[in-house]
N, C-alpha and C positions, 0 to 999 in steps of 0.2 A: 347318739351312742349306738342304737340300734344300729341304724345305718352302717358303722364301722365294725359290728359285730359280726352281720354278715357279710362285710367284706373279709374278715378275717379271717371266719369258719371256709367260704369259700377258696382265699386263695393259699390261705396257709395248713389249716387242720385237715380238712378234707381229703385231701392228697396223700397226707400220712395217716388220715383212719381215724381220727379223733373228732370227738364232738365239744364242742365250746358251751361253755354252763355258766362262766360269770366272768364280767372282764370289768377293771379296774384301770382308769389313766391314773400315772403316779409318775412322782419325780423324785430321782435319792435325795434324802433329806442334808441341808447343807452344803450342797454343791450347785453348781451353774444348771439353772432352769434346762434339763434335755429332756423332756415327756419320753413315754413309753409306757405299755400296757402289761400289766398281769393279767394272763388270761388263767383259768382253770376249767383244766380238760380229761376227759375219759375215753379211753379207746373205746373201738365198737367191737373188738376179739375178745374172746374170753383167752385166760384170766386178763378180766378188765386192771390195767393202769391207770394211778390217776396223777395229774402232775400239773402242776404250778409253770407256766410258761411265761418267760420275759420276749415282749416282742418289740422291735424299733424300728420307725418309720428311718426307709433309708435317704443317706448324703445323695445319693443320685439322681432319684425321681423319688412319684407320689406312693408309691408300692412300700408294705411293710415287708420287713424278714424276720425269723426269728431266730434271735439272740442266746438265748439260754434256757437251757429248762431244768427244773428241779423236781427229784419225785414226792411225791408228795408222804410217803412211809417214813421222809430221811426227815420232815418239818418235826421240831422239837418242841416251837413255843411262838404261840401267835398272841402279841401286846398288841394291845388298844391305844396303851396310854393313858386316858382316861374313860370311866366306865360314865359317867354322868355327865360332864360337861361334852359339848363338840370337838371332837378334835382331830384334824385328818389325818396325824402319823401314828403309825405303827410300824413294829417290828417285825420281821421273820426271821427265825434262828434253824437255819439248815447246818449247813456245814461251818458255816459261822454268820454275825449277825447281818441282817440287810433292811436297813433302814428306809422307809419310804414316805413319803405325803402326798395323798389322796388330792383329786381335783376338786370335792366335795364329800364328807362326810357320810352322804347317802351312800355313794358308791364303796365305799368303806365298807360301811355294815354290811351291803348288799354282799360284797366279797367274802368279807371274815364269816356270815351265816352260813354260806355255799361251802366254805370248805370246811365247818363244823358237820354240814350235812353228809358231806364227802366222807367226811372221815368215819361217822357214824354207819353209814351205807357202807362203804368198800371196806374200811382197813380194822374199826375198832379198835385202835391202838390210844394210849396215853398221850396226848396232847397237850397243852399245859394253854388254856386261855385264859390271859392276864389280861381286867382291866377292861374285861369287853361285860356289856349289860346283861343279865340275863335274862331278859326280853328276846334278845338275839339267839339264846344258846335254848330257849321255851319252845322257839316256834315251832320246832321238831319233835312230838308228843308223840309217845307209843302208837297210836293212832296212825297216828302221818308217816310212822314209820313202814304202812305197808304202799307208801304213794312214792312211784318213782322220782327222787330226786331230777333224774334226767328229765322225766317227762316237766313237768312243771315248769323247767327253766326251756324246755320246749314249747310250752306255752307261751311261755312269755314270748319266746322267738317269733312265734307267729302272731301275734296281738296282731297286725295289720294281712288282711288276706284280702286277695284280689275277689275281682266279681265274675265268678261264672260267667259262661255264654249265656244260659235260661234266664239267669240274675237282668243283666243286660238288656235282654229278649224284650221282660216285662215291665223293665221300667222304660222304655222304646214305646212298647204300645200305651202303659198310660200319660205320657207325654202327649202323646197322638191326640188322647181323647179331651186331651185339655189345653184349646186352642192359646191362651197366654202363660203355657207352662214355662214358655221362653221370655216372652215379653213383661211378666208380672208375676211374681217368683211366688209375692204374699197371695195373692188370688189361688196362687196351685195348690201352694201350704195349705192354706183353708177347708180347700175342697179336698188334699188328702185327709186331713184332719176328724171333718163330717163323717166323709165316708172312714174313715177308722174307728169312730165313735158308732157308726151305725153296726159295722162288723164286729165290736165288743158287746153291744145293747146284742144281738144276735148268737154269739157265742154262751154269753152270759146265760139267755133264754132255753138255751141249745144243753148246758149244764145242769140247770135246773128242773130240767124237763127232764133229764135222765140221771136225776140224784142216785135211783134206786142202783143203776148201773156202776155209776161212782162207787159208792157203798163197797158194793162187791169188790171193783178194783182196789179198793184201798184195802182190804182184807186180806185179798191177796198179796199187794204187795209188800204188808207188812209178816205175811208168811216167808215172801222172796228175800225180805231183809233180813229176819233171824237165819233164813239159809247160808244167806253173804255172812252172816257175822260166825257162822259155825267154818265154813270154809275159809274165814282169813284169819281163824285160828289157827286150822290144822295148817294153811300156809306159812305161819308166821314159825309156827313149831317146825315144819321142813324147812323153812329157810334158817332156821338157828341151827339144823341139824349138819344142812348145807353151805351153813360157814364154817362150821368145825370142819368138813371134811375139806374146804377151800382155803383153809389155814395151811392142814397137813401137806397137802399138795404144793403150795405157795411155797411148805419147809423145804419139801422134798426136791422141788425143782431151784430151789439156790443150791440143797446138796448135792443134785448133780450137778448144777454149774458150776459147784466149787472142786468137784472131783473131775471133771473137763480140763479145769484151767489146770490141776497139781500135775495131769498126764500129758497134758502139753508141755506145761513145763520138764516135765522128769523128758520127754521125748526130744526138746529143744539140747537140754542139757546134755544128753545123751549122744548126738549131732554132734556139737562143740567138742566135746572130750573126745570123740572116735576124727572129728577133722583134726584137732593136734595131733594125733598120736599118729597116724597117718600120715602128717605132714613133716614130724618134728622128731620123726624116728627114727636114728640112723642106724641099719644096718652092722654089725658089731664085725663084719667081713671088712665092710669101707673103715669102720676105724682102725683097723689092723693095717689096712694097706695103707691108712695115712700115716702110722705111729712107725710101721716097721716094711714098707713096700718099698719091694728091690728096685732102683731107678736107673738100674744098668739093663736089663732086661726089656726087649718087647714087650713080653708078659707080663713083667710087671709096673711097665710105664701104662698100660692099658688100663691093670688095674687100680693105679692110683689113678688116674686119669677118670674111671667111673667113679672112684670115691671121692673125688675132687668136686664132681658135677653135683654128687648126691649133697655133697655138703652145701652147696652154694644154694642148691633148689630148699637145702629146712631153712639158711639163713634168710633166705629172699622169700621165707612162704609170706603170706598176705595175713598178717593176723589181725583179728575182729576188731571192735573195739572192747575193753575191757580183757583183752588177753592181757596185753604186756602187765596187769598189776599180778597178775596167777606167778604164784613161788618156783613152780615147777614150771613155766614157760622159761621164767627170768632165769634158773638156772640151768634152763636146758642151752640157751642163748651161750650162758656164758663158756657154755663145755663146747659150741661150737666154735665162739671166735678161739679156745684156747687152742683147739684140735687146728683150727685156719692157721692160726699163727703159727703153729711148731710144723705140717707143712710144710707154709712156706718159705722157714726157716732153712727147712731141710733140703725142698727143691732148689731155693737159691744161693746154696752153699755148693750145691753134687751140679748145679749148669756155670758157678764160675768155676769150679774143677776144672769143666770141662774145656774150656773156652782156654783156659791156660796148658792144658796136655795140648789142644790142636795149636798152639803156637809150637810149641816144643816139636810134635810130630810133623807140621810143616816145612818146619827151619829145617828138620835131617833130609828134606826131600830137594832140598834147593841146589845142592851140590850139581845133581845129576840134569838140572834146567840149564846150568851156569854156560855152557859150551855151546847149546842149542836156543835159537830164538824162541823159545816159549816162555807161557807163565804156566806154574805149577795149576792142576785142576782141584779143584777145592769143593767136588761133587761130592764124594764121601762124608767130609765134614758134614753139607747140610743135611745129606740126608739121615744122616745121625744124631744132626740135632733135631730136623723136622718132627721126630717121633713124640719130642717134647713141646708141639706146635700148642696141643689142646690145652696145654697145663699152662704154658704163656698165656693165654688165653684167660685161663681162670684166675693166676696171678694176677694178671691186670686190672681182671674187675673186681677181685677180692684186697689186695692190697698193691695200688699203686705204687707207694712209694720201694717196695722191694724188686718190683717191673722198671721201677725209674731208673735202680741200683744195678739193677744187670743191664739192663741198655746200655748205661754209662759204660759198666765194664768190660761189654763186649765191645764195643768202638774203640777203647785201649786197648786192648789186646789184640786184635783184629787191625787197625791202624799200625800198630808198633812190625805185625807179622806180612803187611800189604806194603809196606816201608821196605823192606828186604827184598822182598820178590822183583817188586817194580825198579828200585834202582839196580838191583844184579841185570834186570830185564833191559833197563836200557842203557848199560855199562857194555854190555855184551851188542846190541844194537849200535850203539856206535863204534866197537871195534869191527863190526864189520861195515859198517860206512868208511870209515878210513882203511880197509885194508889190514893194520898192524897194530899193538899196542905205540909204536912209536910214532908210526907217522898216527896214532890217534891223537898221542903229546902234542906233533907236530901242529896243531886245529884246536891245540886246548879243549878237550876234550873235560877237563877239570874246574867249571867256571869261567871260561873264558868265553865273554860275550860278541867278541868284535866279530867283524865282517871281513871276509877276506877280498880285499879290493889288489890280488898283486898285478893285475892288468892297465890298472887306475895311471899308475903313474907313465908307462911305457906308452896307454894313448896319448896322453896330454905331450907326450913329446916325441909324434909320430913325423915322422919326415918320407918323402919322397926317396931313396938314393940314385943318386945323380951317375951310378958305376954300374954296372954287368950287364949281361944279355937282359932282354924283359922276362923269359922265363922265371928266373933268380927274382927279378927284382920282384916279379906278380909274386912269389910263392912268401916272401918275405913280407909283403904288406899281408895276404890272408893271414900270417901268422900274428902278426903284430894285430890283425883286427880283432881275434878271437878273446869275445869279452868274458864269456866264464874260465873261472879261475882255476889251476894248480892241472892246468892241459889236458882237462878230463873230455874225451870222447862221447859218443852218443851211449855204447858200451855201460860206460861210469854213470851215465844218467840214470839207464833204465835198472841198474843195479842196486842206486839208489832207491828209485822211484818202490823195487819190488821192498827193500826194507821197510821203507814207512810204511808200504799196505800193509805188511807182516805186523809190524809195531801196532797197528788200528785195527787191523783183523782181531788181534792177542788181544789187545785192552775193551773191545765191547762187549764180547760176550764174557768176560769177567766181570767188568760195569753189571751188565744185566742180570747174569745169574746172580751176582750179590744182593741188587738191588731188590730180584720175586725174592728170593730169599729172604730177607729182613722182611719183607713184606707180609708173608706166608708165618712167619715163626714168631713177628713180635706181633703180627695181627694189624696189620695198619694198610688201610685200603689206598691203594697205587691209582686205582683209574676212576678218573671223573672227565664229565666231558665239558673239554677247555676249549675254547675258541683255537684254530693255528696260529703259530707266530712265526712270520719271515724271516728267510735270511736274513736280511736287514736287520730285523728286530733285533736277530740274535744277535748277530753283530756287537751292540749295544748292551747287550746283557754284562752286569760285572758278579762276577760270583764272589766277589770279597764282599758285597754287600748284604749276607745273607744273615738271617737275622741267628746273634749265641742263644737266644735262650730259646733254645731246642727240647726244652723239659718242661711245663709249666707245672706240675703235680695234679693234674687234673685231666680226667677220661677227654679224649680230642676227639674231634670232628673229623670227617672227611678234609675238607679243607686245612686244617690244623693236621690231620696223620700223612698226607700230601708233602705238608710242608717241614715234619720230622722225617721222612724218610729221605727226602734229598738232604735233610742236615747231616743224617747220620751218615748216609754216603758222601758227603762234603769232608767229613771228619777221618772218616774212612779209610778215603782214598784224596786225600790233601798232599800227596805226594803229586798225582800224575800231572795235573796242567802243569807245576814247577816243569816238573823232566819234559814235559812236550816242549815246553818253550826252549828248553835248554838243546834238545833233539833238534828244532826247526832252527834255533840257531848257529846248531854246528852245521846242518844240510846246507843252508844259508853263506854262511863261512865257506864252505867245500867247492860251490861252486851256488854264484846266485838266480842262475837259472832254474835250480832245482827248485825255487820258490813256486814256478808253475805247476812243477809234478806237486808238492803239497798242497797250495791252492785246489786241484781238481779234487783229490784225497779226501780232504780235510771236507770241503763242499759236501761229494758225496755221503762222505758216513755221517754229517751235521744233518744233512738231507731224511738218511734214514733214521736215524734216532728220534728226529723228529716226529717223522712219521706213527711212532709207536710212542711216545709223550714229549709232547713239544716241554714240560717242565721240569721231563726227568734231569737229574746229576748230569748222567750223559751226554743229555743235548745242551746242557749249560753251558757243560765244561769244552764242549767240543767246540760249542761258539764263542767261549769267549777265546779260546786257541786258536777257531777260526780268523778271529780279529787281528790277531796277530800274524797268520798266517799274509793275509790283506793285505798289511803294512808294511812286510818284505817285497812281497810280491809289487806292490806300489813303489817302495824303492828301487826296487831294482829298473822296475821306468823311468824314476826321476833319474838314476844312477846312467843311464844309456844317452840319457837326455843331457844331461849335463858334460856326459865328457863327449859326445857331438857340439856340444857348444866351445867345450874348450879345445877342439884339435886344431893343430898348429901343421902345418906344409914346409916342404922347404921349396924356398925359391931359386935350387937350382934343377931339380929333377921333376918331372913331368906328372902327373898327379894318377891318371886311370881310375881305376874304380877305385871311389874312396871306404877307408877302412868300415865307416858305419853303416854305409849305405850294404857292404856283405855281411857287417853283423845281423841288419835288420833281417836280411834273407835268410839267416840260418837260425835268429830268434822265429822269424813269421813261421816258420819249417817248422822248428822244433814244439811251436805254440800250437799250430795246427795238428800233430801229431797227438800230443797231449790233451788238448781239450775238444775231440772228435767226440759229439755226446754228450758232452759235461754239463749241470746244470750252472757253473758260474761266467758261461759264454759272455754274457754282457759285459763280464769286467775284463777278459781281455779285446774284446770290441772297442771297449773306450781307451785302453791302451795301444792297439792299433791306430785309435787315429791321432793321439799325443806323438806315438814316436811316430808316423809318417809326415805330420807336418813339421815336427823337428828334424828330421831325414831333408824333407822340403828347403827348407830353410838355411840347414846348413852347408846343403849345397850350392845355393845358391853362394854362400856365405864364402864357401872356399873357390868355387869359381871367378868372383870377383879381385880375391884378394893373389890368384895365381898369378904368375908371372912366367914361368915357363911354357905353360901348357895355354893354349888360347882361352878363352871364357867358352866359346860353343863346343869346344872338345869336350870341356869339364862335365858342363850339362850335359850336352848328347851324351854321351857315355852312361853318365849315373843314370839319366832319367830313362834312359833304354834299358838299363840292369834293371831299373825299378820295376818298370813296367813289364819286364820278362818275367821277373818273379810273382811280381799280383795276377798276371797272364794264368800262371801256373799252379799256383793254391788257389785260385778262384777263392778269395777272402770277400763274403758279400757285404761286408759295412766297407771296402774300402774301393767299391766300381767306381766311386765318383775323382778319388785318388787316380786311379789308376786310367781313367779316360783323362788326369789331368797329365800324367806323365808322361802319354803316350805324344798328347799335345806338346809340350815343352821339347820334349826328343825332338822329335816332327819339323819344331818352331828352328831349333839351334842348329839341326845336320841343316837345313836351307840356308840356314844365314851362313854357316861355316861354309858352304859350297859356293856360296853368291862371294863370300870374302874371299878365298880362297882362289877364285877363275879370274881375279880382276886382274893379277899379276903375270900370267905368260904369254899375251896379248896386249901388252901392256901400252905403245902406240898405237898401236890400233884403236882399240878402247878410248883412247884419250882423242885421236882424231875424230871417231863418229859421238863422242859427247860434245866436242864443240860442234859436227851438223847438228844434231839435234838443239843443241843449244841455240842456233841461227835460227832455224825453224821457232824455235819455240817464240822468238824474239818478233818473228810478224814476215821471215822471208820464206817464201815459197818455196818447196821442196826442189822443183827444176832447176829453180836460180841458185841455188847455193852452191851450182859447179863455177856459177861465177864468182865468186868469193874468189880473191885473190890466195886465202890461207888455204881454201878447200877446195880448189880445181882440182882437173883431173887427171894434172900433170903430180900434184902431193898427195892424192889418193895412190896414185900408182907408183910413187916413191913409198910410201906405209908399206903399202903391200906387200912391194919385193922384198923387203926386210923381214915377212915372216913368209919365209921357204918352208914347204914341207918338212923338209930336215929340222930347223929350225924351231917348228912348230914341234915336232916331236921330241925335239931336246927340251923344252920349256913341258911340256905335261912328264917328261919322264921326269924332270928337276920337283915339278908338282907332286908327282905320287911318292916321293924321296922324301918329299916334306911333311906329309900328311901320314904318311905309315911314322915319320918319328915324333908326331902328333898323339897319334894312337894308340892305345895301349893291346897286348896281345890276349888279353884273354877276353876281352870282350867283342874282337873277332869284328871288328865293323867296316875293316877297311876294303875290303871288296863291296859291301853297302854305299861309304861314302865315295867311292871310284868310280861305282857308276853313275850315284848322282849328278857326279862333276862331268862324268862323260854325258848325259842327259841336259845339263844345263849349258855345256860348252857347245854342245850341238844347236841348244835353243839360242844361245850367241850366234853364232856360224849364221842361222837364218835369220835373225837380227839386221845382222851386218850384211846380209847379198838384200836384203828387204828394202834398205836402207840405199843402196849402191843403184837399186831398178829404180827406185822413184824419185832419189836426184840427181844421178845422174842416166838420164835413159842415153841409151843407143848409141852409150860409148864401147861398149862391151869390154868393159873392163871387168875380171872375176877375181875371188880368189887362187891362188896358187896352191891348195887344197883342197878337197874335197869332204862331204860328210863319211864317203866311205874311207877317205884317208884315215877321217877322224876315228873311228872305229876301229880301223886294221890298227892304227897309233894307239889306243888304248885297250887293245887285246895283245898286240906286242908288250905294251911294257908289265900290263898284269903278270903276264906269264914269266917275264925275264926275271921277278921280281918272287 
């Protein structure tokens, strides 16, 4: 027990100042065995504290802590239990009772005497000990009461004390002097024993020899004891003087601790009531401007506007805890939400006013738009509403659902007044696309979806005519080839082209200023950053799939106020994709090349909309109009494509350049004009090479099936136009076309010229293919003048048969044949004239080549000359 006492004073009392006087192990009576100590302790400050400490070993390691302390002034009543028998429980009644049982009994007494003594030392107070012996409550006799209780339990503390350094010193040297001090403990015993007995027989002699000396001391010290006993009166008398005055002091200092703690309190309180009042105050200015502020005025949207904040900031103050039960908070509360509610009653009464005059006022403006391509400006409205931006603002976070109710009613009224604008807007756009109100009838201009194909039928039943000069007949087939409809010029195109930019010009920045506007006025944040979304994506985009319930009743998120503004502009402006589609399909109808001018259009402004939020209304709506744009534009490929598939020839008139083969040249023109810069280049690149191999193809298709016109005419012609015109646009996806064209041309003017030369030499020809034939068969080039068929008596019979005259009757009958072969506008026939005068020449030396080396040193020639042949095909060019 010692042991842990000082571990206790050291780790625990020490540190807070107190000294340790009596410790008790005890366990609460009736419950699960858990030890712990009462210890009883007194500071070392005056005025000394004395108190009662519960201390327990802790769940973690071997260290105690301490648990609880009680003061020892607050103990009512210390039970024993029993005053005679052993018994180790007792009671303490502090604040209420705490029952304990002692480890033994000893420890018990030893405890309850200690703080009898406590209590008689420090406090003098009424204690109540039931049940304890009075042996126990004896042992402290006036007497003892001038002996420090502390000290004594101090003594005890040190009952074991170390041994000095000197201590040590000397019992070192008389070990020394007693050689089996170590080896034989009882031998050392002994001899200290002796010699102890001899230094008493010596002391003893030493006393008795100076009795007389004694004597006196003892005379004296019995004068020094009646001193001590005179002096621990008069101490006992100042220490009873000096607890009355440590009482009064003891009084004094809880009354000022208790006049401390009432001015804290009054100071605290005082805090509190000046933060409500302060927080919860409204200005009697703001309630006027809420109850009766003008909300037609600047002035006095301002000032509702600060009286609107002021109200929000007493509604939203932070109050403590224990505010909300105060009468005067709860009713201050309730004068706000009334004042909130009447408000917002009143603001969103005087903002649907408003919203219903700017219908009224916009309708009388529309007259004066109706003649000219614009849309009315609708800048004044916002900025007229903007003034009431702050107060949307404070609606919304004060009462939702009346922010719900003007949203609603502004998208009715605002849709109902965007409905008029926009279709006057494009009622008036498409009479000036057609020119008239009549020929607008004339395109159904009124719901009518179709496509205007009136060229459809006049290809499919395209014929050659077999009658009039080629002039006439060329001018006739460009007419008949001309695939846009109702005989609209380049003129009519770009005519077009500038209405649609006007129409898209007009509708974005109306899109947009409506769109900051709702943004600005109902408070709902526009930009967040979104990853881009491609063409393509857009593409795919369907704006029917947008979600209705655009309202949830609850404060939104970015993401969520994002996805209400494109609603409300969905709702808004739920008119324009209709009329665009309906726009693109009368352009579309008018003539369906115009699909290119929209395509480039429609791209660009999809492009930049984007650019500024790929998820606004805008970019939606303009992509999914894009998509449609696509699909025309795509038909109109299939559409060229197919009636190249189905063109029919007659087989009695000569063919020339065929009809599609000059459409494609004045689509490739008119494509390349168009989309110079564009960003949807790629889609007509892939349409470039569907119609050129459909071009391809059904050219080959109609030269097979001609019957007038040779098959290499057909080709050479077309595949010359081709290649003249990719020559000419320099179109780069289509080089590898266009080195094919070049080739086919190239391929067919050879063949036609090789066919063509076979016939006005016609024995001739037929005589040196059977030498060559002999030859080829194993007879020697010399010997085949011996041929009976091929001497040089039937060579020179051939021969005389073609006379110079002759010879120039037969190419003049050739170039007769070959110009009514050819068609006149594509101008080939001085081309193919000379090739045939080039390869007739390469004949001519054929046939003398042929003459030297089977038959040598007959000197048989022809009857013409190459220069013959020359002057003969520069005569008959010219005659001709």
């Amino acid at each position: 027990m010692t042991a842990i006492k000082h571990a206790l004073q050291r780790d625990i009392f020490t540190p807070n100042d107190e000294r340790l006087l009596s410790i008790v192990n005890v366990c609460k009576a009736g419950k699960k065995k858990r030890n712990c100590f009462l210890c009883a302790t007194v500071t070392t400050e005056r005025p000394v504290q004395v108190n009662v400490v519960k201390v327990k070993k802790s769940d973690k390691g071997d260290f105690y802590k301490r648990q609880t302390a009680w003061a020892l002034r607050d103990l009512a009543v210390v039970d024993a239990k029993d005053a005679v028998k052993e018994n180790p429980e007792f009671d303490l009644h502090f604040d209420k009772v705490y029952k304990w049982v002692a480890s033994s009994t000893v420890e018990k007494n030893t405890f309850i005497s200690c703080i009898w003594k406590l209590n008689q030392r420090y406090l003098r107070k009424k204690i109540d000990f039931i049940n304890v012996s009075s042996q126990l409550l004896e042992e402290s006799v006036p007497s003892g009461e001038n002996q420090s209780v502390a000290g004594g339990d101090e003594e005890a503390v040190d009952e074991y004390q170390e041994l000095n350094a000197r201590e040590e010193q000397d019992i070192e040297i008389m070990m020394e002097g007693c050689e089996c001090a170590i080896s034989n403990a009882e031998a050392f015993a002994e001899k200290l024993s002796r010699e102890l007995q001899v230094l008493d027989g010596a002391n003893i002699q030493s006393i008795m020899a100076s009795e007389k000396q004694v004597n006196i001391l003892m005379k004296l010290l019995d004068e020094a004891l009646k001193e001590v006993d005179q002096i621990e009166i008069k101490l006992s008398s100042y220490e009873e003087m000096l607890q009355s005055v440590k009482e009064q002091m003891d009084q004094i200092s809880e009354s000022n601790h208790l006049i401390h703690l009432s001015y804290t309190n009054n100071v605290k309180l005082l805090s509190e009531i000046e933060y409500l009042v302060n927080h919860m105050d409204l200005a009697k200015g703001h309630i006027k401007a809420l109850q009766e502020g003008d909300l037609t005025s600047s002035r006095g949207i301002e000032a509702c506007t600060n009286a609107a904040d002021a109200l929000l900031q007493c509604m939203n103050v932070a109050l403590r805890p224990g505010h909300d039960m105060l009468h005067a908070v709860k009713q201050q509360q309730q004068r706000f939400s009334d004042l909130r509610e009447q408000f917002a009653r009143r603001l969103t009464n005087h903002l649907n006013s408003v919203f219903v005059q700017q219908g009224h006022d916009q309708s009388s403006t529309l007259a004066q738009h109706s003649v000219e391509l614009t849309l009315p400006n609708h800048h004044p409205f916002h900025r007229d509403l903007l003034r009431y931006a702050k107060l949307m603002e404070w609606l919304k976070n004060t009462d939702y659902g009346k922010y719900e109710g003007l949203t609603k009613n502004y998208m009715d009224y605002l849709s109902r007044l965007y409905e008029r604008e926009i279709k006057d807007f494009f009622e008036v756009a498409k009479i000036k696309m057609t020119g008239t109100t009549k020929e607008g009838k004339k395109f159904g201009l009124h719901g009518s979806s179709g496509k205007l194909t009136g060229s459809t039928s006049s290809l499919n039943k395209l014929s050659v005519q077999s009658s009039g000069n080629r002039r006439s007949q060329s001018s006739s087939l460009l007419d008949m080839g001309n695939m846009s409809a109702s005989d609209l010029d380049v003129a009519d195109r770009t005519k077009f082209d500038k209405i649609f930019e006007q129409v898209l010009s007009e509708l974005e920045p109306l899109c947009l200023a409506e769109q900051d506007f709702i943004s600005k006025f109902f408070k709902l944040q526009q930009h967040q950053s979104v990853s881009g979304t491609s063409t393509n994506e857009t593409e795919e985009m369907d704006g029917g799939n947008l979600s209705r319930s655009y309202m949830s009743g609850v404060p939104q998120t970015v993401s969520s106020e994002k996805d209400m503004i494109r609603q409300m502009m969905t709702k808004i402006f739920r008119c324009i994709e209709p009329e665009l589609n309906n726009l693109i399909a009368l352009g579309d109808k008018i003539d369906s090349f115009n699909s290119l001018y929209m395509l480039v259009k429609m791209s660009h402004h999809v492009w930049t909309a984007q650019n500024v939020d790929p998820a606004s209304f805008l970019s939606t709506t303009l992509g999914n109009v894009l998509v449609t744009v696509k699909r025309n534009f795509d038909k109109c490929i299939s559409n060229q494509m197919k009636q190249m598939d189905e063109v029919k020839i007659s087989k009695k008139s000569k063919v020339g350049i065929l009809p599609f083969v000059a459409e494609f040249e004045e689509f490739a023109a008119l494509a390349e004009s168009i989309f110079k810069n564009a960003e949807r280049r790629g889609d007509l690149d892939k349409a470039y090479i569907k119609l050129i191999r459909a071009v391809f193809i059904s050219v080959e298709k109609v030269a097979n099936e001609s019957q007038k016109t040779p098959r290499d005419v057909v080709m050479m012609e077309n595949f010359h136009h081709i290649f003249a015109t990719l020559s000419r646009l320099k179109i780069s996806c289509l080089e590898a076309e266009k080195k094919e064209a070049k080739l086919k041309y190239t391929e067919h003017l050879q063949s036609y010229v090789v066919y063509s030369l076979g016939q006005p030499l016609e024995k001739l020809n037929h005589f040196f293919e059977g030498v060559e034939a002999r030859v080829a068969q194993g007879i020697r080039e010399e010997e085949v003048s011996y041929q009976l068929a091929f001497n040089k008596q039937e060579l020179r019979k051939v021969i005389k048969e073609y006379p110079g005259k002759e010879v120039k009757k037969g190419l003049d009958n050739l170039y007769k044949k070959v110009d009514k072969h050819l068609c006149e506008e594509e101008n080939l026939l001085q081309v193919v004239w000379h090739s045939m005068q080039d390869e007739f020449i390469r004949q001519y030396k054929h046939f003398e080549g042929l003459i030297a080396r089977c038959y040598p040193g007959s000197g048989i020639t022809m009857e013409f000359t190459i220069q013959d042949i020359l002057d003969y095909c520069s005569s008959i060019a010219q005659s001709h």
